[in-house]
C-alpha positions as CSV (number, residue, x, y, z in Angstrom):
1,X,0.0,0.0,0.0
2,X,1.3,3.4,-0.9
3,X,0.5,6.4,1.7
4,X,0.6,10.0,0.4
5,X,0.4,13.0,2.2
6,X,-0.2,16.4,0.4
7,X,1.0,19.1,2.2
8,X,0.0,23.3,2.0
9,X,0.0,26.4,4.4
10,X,-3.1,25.5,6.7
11,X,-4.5,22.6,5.2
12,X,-7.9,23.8,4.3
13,X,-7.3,25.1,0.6
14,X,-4.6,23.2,-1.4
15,X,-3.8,20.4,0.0
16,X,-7.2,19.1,0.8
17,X,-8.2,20.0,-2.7
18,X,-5.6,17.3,-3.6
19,X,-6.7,15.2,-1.3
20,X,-9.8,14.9,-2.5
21,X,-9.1,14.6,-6.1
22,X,-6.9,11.8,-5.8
23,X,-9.0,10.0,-3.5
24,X,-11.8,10.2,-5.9
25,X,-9.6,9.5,-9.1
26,X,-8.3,6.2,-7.1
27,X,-11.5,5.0,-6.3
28,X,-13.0,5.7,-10.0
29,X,-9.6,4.0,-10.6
30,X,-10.6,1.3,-8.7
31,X,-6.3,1.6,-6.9
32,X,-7.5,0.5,-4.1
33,X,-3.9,0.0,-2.5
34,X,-3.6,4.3,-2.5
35,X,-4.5,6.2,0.5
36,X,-4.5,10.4,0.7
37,X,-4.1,12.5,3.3
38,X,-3.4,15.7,4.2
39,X,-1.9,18.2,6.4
40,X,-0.4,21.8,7.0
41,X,3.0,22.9,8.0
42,X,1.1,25.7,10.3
43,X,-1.4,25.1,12.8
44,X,-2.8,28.5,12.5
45,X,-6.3,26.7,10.9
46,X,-6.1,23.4,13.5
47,X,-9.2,21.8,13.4
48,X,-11.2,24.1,10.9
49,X,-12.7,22.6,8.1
50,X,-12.3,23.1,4.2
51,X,-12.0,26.7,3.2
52,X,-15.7,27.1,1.8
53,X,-14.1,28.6,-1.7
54,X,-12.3,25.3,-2.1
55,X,-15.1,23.6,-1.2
56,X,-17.3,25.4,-3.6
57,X,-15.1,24.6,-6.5
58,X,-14.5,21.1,-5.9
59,X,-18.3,20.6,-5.8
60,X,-18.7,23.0,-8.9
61,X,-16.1,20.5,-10.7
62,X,-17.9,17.2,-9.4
63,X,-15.3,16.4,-6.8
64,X,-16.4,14.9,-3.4
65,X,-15.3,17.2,-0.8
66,X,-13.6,14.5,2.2
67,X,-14.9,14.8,5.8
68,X,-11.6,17.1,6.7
69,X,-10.2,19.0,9.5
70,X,-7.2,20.8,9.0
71,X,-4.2,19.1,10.9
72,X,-0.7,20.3,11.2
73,X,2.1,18.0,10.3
74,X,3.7,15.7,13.0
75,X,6.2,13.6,13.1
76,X,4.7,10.3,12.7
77,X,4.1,11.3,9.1
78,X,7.3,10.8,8.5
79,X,6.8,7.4,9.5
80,X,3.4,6.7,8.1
81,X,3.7,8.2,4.7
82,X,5.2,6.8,1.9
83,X,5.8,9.6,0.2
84,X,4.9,13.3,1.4
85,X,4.2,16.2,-1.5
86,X,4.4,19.8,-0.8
87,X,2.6,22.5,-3.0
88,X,5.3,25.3,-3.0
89,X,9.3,25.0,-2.2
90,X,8.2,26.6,0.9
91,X,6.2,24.0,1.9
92,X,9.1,21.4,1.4
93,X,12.1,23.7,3.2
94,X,9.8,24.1,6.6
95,X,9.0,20.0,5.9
96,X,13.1,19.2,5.8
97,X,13.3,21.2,8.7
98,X,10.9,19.5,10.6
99,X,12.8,16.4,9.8
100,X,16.0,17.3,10.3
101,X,15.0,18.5,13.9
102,X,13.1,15.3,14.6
103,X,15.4,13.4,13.1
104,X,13.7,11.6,10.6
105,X,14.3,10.5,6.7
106,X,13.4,13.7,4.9
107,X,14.0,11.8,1.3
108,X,10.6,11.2,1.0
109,X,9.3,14.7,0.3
110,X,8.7,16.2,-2.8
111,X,6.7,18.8,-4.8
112,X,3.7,18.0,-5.8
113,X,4.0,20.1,-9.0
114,X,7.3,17.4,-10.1
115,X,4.5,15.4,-11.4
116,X,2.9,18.0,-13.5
117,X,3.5,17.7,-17.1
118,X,3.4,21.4,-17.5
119,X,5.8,22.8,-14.9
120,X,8.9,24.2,-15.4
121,X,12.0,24.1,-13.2
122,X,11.8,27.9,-12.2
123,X,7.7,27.4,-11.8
124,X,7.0,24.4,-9.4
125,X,4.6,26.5,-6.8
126,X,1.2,25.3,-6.6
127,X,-0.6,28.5,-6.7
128,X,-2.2,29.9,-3.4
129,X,-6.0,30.9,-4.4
130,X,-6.3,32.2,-0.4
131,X,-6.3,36.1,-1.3
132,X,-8.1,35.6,-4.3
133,X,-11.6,34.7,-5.3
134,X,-13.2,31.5,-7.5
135,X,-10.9,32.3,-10.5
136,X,-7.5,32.1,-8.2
137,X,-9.4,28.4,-6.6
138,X,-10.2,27.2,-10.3
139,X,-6.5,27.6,-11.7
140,X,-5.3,26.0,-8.3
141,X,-7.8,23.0,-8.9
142,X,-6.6,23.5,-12.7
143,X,-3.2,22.4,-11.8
144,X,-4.6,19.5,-9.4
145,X,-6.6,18.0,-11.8
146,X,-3.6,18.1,-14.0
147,X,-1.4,16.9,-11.8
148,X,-3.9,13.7,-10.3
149,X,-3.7,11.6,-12.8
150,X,0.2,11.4,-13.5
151,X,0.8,10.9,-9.9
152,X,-1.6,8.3,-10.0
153,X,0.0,6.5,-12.9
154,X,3.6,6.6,-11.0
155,X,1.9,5.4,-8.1
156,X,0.4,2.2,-9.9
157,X,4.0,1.4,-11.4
158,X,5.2,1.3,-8.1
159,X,2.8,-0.1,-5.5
């Protein structure tokens, strides 16, 4: 079984919108040995649920929205996760220093955006729709649904 954690600011916009999209794309999938979670590198939005914007466009765009509260990251992730995929280079600096000073094997995180077919190497940031309105959510769940199904095939290869 592979275990993926996507991981954003707060965990109520980004990372939950991947979440979701992969979870539903495995199941439609039927790759029943994949398993999504998510988390934040802050704990400023502990225990809130999905931002209601990204929760609008993922319904709007026939995603299921998962039963979610945002979590911060802990250490056990490390340990339960497979592999753990961070939406900005951000994202993955705070998660190798969270690693480092638990020390635990950092290898496994990544950027999400290295499985998206239409990044480039100096544009590998998930983009944060937080400040911005339903366009700014729609190119963010652009890139997700982009992203979803190339992760998914790398995942099948492997598992």
């Amino acid at each position: 079984m592979n275990r993926i954690l996507f991981v954003c600011t707060g965990n109520i916009c980004r990372s939950v919108m991947a979440q979701a999209v992969a979870t539903q794309k495995a199941e439609e999938e039927a790759l029943d040995n994949l398993v999504f979670d998510s988390a934040g590198v802050s704990d400023e939005e502990h225990g809130n649920p999905p931002d209601y914007r990204a929760v609008h466009i993922l319904e709007e765009h026939g995603w299921l929205v998962p039963d979610h509260y945002a979590r911060q990251v802990h250490r056990g992730d490390f340990q339960d996760f497979d592999l753990i995929l961070a939406m900005t280079s951000g994202h993955k600096r705070a998660l190798t220093r969270l690693a480092q000073r638990w020390g635990v094997d950092a290898s496994k995180v990544r950027l999400y955006r290295e499985f998206d077919p239409e990044a480039s190497p100096d544009d590998m940031e998930v983009p944060d729709p937080w400040y911005g309105g339903e366009h700014e959510f729609a190119d963010t769940l652009e890139v997700i649904e982009r992203v979803t199904p190339v992760l998914l095939e790398v995942l099948s290869q492997i598992s």
